[in-house]
Structure formats: C-alpha cells, structure tokens
C-alpha positions as CSV (number, residue, x, y, z in Angstrom):
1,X,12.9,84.7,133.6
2,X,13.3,83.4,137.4
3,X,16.5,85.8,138.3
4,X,17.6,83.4,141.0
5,X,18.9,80.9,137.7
6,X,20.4,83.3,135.3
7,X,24.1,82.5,136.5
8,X,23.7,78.6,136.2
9,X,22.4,79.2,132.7
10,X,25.2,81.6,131.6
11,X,27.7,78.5,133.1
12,X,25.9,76.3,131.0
13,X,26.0,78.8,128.0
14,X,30.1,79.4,128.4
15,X,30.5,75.9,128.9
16,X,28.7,75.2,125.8
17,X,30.2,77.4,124.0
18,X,33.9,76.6,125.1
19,X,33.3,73.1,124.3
20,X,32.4,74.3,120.5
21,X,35.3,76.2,120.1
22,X,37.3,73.6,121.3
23,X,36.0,71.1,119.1
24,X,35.9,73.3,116.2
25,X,39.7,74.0,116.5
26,X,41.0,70.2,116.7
27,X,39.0,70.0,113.5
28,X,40.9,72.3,112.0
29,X,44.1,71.4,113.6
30,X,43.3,68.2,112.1
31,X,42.8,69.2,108.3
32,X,46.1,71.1,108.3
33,X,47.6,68.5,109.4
34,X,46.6,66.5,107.0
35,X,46.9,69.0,104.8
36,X,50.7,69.4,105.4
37,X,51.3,65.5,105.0
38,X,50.0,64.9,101.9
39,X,51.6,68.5,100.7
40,X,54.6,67.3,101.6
41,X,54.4,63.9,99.5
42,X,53.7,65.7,97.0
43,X,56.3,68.0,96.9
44,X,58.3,65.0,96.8
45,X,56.7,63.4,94.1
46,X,55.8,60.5,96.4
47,X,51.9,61.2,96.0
48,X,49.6,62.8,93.2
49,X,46.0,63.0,92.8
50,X,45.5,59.1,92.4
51,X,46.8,58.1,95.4
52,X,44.7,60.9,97.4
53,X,41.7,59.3,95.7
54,X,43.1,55.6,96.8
55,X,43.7,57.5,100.3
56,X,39.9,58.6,100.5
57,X,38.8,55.4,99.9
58,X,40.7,53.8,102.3
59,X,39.0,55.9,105.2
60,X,35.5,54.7,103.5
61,X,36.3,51.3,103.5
62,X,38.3,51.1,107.2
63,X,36.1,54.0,109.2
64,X,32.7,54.6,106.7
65,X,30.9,56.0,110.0
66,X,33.6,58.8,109.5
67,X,32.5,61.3,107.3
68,X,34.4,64.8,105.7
69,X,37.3,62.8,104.0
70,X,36.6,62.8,100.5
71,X,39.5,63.5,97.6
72,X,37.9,66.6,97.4
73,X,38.0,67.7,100.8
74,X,41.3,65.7,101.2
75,X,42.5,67.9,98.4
76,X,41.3,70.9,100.1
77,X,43.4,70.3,103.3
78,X,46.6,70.4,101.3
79,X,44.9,73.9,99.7
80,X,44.5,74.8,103.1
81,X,47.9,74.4,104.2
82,X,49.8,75.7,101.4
83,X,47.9,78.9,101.4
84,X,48.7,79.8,104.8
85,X,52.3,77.9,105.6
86,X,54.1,81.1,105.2
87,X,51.8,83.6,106.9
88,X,52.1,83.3,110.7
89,X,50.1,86.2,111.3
90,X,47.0,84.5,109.5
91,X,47.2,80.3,110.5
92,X,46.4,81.2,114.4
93,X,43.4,83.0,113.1
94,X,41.8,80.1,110.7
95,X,41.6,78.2,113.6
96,X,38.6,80.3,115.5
97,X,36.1,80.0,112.3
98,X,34.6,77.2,110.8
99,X,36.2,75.5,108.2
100,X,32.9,76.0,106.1
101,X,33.6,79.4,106.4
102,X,37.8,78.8,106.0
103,X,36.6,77.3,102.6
104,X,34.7,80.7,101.6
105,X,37.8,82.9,102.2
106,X,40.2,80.3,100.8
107,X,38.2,80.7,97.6
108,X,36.9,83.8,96.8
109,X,39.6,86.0,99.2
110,X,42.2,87.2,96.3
111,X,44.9,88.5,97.7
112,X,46.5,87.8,102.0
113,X,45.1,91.4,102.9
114,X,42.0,90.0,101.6
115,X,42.1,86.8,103.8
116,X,43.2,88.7,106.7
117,X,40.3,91.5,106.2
118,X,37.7,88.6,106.3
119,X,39.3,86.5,108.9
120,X,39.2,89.3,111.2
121,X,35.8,89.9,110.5
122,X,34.2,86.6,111.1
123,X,36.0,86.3,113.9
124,X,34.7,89.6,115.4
125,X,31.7,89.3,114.1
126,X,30.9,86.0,114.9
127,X,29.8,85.5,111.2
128,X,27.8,82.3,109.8
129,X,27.9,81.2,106.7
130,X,25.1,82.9,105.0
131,X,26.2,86.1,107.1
132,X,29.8,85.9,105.5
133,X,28.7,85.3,101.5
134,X,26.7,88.1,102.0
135,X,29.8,90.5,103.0
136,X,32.1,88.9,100.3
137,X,29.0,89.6,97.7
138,X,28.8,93.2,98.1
139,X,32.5,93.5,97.8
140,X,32.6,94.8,101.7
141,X,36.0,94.7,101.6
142,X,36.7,96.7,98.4
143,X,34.3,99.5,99.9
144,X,36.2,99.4,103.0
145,X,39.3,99.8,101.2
146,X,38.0,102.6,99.1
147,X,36.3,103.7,101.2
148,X,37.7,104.1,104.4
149,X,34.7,102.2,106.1
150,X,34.5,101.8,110.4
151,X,33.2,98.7,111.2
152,X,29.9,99.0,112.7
153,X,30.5,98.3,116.6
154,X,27.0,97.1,116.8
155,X,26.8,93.4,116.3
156,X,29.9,93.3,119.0
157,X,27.3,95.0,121.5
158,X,24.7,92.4,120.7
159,X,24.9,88.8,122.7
160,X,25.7,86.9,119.8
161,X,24.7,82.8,120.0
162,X,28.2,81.5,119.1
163,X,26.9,78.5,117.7
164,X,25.6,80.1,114.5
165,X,29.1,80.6,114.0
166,X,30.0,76.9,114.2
167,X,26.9,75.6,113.0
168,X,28.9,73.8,110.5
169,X,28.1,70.2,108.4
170,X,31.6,69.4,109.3
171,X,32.3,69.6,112.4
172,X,29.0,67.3,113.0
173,X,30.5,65.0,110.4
174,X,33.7,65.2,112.6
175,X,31.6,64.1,115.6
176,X,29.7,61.4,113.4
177,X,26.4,63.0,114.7
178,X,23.0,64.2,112.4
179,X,23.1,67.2,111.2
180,X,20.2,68.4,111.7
181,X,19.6,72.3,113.2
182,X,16.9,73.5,115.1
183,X,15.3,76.0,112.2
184,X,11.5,76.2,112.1
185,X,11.6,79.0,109.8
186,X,9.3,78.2,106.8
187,X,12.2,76.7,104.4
188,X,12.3,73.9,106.8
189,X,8.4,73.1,107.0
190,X,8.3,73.2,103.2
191,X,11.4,71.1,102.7
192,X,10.0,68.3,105.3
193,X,5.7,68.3,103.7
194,X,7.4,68.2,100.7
195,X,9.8,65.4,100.8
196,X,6.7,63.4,102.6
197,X,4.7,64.4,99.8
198,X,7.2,62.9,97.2
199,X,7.5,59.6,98.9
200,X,3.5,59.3,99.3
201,X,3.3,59.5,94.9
202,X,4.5,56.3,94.8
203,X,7.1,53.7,95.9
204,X,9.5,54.3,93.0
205,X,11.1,57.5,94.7
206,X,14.0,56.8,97.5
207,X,14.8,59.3,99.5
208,X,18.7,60.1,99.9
209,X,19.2,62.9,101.5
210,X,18.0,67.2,102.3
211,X,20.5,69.8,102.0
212,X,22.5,67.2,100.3
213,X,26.1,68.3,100.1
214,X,27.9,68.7,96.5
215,X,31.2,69.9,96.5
216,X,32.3,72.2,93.7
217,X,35.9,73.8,93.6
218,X,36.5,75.0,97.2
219,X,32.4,75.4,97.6
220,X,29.8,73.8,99.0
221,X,26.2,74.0,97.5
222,X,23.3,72.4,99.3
223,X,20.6,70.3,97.0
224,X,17.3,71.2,99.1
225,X,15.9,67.4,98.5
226,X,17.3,64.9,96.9
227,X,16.1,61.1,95.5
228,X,16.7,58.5,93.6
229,X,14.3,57.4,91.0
230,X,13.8,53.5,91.0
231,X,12.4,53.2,87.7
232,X,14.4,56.0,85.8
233,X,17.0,54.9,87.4
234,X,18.6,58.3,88.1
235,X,18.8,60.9,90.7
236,X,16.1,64.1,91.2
237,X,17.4,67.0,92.8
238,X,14.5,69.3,94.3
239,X,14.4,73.0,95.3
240,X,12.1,74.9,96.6
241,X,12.0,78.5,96.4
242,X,10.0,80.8,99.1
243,X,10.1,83.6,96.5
244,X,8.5,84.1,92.7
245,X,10.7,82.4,90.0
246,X,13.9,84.0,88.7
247,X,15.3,82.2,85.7
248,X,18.1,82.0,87.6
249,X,16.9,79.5,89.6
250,X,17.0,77.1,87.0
251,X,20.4,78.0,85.8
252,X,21.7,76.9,89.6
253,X,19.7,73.7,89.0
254,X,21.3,73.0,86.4
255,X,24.5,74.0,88.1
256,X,23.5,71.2,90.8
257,X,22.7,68.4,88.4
258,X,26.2,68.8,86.4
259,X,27.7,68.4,89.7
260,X,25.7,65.4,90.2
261,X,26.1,63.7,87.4
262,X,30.0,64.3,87.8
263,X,31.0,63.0,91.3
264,X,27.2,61.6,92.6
265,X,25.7,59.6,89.6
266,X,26.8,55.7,88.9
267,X,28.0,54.8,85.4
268,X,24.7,52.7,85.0
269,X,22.5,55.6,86.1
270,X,20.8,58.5,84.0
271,X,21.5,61.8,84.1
272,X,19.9,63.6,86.8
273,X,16.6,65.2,86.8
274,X,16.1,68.9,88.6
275,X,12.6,70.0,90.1
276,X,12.4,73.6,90.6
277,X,9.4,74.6,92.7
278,X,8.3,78.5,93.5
279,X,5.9,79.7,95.9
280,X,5.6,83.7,94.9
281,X,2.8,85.7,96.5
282,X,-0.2,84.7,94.4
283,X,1.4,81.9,92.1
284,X,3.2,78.6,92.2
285,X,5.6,77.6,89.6
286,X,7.0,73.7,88.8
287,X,9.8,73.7,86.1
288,X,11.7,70.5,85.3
289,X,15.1,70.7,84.8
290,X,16.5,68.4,82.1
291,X,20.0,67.2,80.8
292,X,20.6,68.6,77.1
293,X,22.5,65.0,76.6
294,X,19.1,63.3,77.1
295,X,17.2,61.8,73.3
296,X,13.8,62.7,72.9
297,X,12.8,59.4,74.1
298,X,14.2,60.1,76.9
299,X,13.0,63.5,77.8
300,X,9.5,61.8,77.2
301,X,9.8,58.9,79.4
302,X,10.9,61.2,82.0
303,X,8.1,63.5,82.2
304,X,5.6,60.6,81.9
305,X,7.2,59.8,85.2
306,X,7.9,62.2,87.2
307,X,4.8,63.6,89.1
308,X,2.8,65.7,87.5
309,X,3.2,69.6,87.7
310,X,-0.5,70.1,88.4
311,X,-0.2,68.1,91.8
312,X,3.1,69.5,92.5
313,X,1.8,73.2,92.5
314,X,-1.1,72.0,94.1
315,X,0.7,70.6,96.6
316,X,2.4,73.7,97.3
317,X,-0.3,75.7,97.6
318,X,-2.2,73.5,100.3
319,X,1.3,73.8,102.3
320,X,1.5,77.5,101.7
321,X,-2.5,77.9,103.2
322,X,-2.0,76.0,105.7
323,X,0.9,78.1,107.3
C-alpha cells in the first residue's frame, strides 16, 4: 500500500464509520420513540393490538417505499421501551448496537444483569449478529458468572471493520436502500446459481425474495430463497446447506414454512412447500418439506411439480465442481 495515502483513507474510514453510527442511533432513537407512544396508549387503554395492526397498515398504504414497520416490529418497539424505561444505566447503551442485535438480547437476555453483561459486550467487542448468537449459545455469560471469566482483550487489539457491527437489514430498510452485502463466500455463489437455476425449470416459479425475512417472537430467521409457485399456487421456501444433512435441518424448515403460512401466505394460497438442499463432502441431499395438513392428493400434485430431486442434486453438484 502507497504510504503517502494511508491518512486520506483512514479519514475516509472514520468518516464512514461515524456516519454509520450516527445513522444507526436515530434508528434507534426512532423505535423507542415509537415505542413509548404507543406504550403509553396503551396504558391508557386508548390502543390495543388492533389498532397497532390498523397503524402498520397505515404506513404501507401512505409511505410503502418505507420499510421495518410491521405490527410485529411496531409491537416490538413498545417491547423495547418498556424493558428499558426504568434502567438508565442500560437505554444509553442500546443505542450503540444494532437493533438486530437489541432484538437478540431483548429476547433471550433473562434477567437486567444479563442485558447489561451482553450490551457491554457487543459494544466492546464490536459483535455482529452471528458473532453475538454464538456467545448467547454457549451460555458465555453463565461461564463468566461461574466462572469468573476475563474477557479476552484480543479482539479490542484487532482493527475491527465497524460495519459488521451495523451490517443490519434494518437500518438499510430505514434508509430505503437494497440490502445486499458484499459476501463472496460460497453461501452466496450457491444461493445466486441456485435461484438462476430455479427460474430456468420453468416459467411457473416467481422469484420473491433471498434471505427473506420472517419474523418470529422477538427473532428474525432468514429463508435462504424464496418463490412463489404459479401453478400450486403457494410459496417454496429453499435452503441450502454447505454441510452434510442433519435432520435438523428439516425441523427448521418446517419451523420456516409454519411461519409462512402464518403471517406470509394469502387465504387463497396453499400451504407452503420447503426444499432442503445439502452439499456434504461426497454427497448431495434434496428433501421436500411438506405441510402435515396437506391430502394425499395434494402431496402428489406437489411433487409431480416441483422439480425433480435428481436435477436438483445434480445441479448442486455441477455448482459445487465448478468452485
């Protein structure tokens, strides 16, 4: 690297950076405001869950370019606030983290020490999303507790790119730009032959949306691909696993279609459809994921649709030898 640049580019890095942070925290700001307005009708018994859902539609139909306001989410705001009204120590600190990652504490941190153990260490840490499941997982702050655990001083030593931090669906929505990150790990590749690979079958499969967003409780889950089936007339939720096949995988398929079919699929439509594809070391596996509610009829029509399993682990494996 040409020495004679290296302080424009760290201005341009700060700058960068300062501007995410910025942004990141009116987003915030923003939710609990919300948040406290509509927890405050409430607690008056001005507003229940009915009007928040008249109040989410409202946004659609005035501002549909803005995204991030569902009743869900809307819902969530008001979670938000209420959790951390009374604890001034914590609601400076929610605003330097995502509120992807805000979401994660809300709903898996049990107690305020809890909160405040994880808060801090996102915030140190500069944690994304996948970083901070993976501490909450192995129960990192029961060890510490138990254990008497020093943080490791090592990531804080590192020069950590804060936008992993904030690279959150969100705040993009917020912005009203694509969300779309600059990953070309192999996930990615697959995801994109793939979906091209679907639409090329045949003209019956629409393409809605990748890492389509399903909201569950105070998660989010991410549907790898996801289409709509013209002729079926339903959805088809895709994922594609890097990795041999668990029969877990199918179980969080399943998971994905029941949230589907409950806040995604039309009254006229038929259940959703799941496609589980596995690319282990020497083997590819295609498994369909069916509704139990569907008649046998059904369940036949369905697989005489959808595209073969033969193509689709062929498919996989001409992706897989080509990389």
């Amino acid at each position: 690297m040409d020495k004679r640049f290296i302080d424009i580019l760290e201005l341009i890095k700060n700058s960068r950076n300062n501007a995410i942070r910025i942004v990141n925290t009116e987003l915030i700001n923003l939710y609990w405001n919300i948040g406290e307005y509509i927890s405050k009708k409430v607690e008056q018994s001005e507003w229940g869950q009915s009007i928040v859902k008249e109040l989410a539609e409202f946004i659609v139909k005035n501002e549909p370019e803005i995204k991030g306001f569902s009743d869900k989410n809307l819902w969530r705001m008001k979670q938000f606030y209420d959790a951390y009204r009374n604890l001034p120590k914590l609601s400076p600190m929610v605003r330097e983290i995502s509120w992807t990652n805000n979401l994660i504490i809300l709903g898996r941190a049990k107690s305020e020490e809890e909160k405040e153990f994880y808060l801090r260490l996102t915030i140190q840490e500069k944690y994304s999303k996948r970083e901070l499941e993976r501490q909450i997982e192995s129960s990192f702050f029961e060890r510490t507790m138990i254990g008497n655990v020093k943080l490791s001083p090592v990531a804080r030593e590192l020069n950590i790119d804060i936008t992993k931090s904030f690279k959150d669906s969100y705040v993009f929505e917020f912005l009203n730009l694509p969300n779309k990150f600059n990953e070309p790990d192999l996930q990615k590749g697959l995801m994109m032959e793939m979906k091209n690979f679907i639409l090329e079958l045949g003209r019956d499969f629409l393409f809605i949306g990748e890492e389509y967003k399903v909201q569950v409780g105070n998660r989010d889950f991410y549907i790898d691909l996801l289409f709509y089936h013209r002729d079926l007339q339903c959805l088809v939720a895709f994922e594609l696993k890097t990795t041999e096949f668990q029969p877990e995988h199918l179980g969080q398929l399943n998971f994905y279609l029941e949230a589907l079919d409950r806040d995604v699929k039309k009254q006229n439509e038929n259940p959703s459809i799941g496609v589980l594809l596995c690319k282990g070391k020497d083997s590819e596996v295609v498994e369909y994921a069916l509704s139990r509610s569907l008649s046998p009829t059904m369940v036949s029509e369905y697989q005489t649709q959808l595209p073969d399993k033969k193509i689709l682990q062929k498919k996989l494996h001409e992706i897989f030898e080509n990389k």
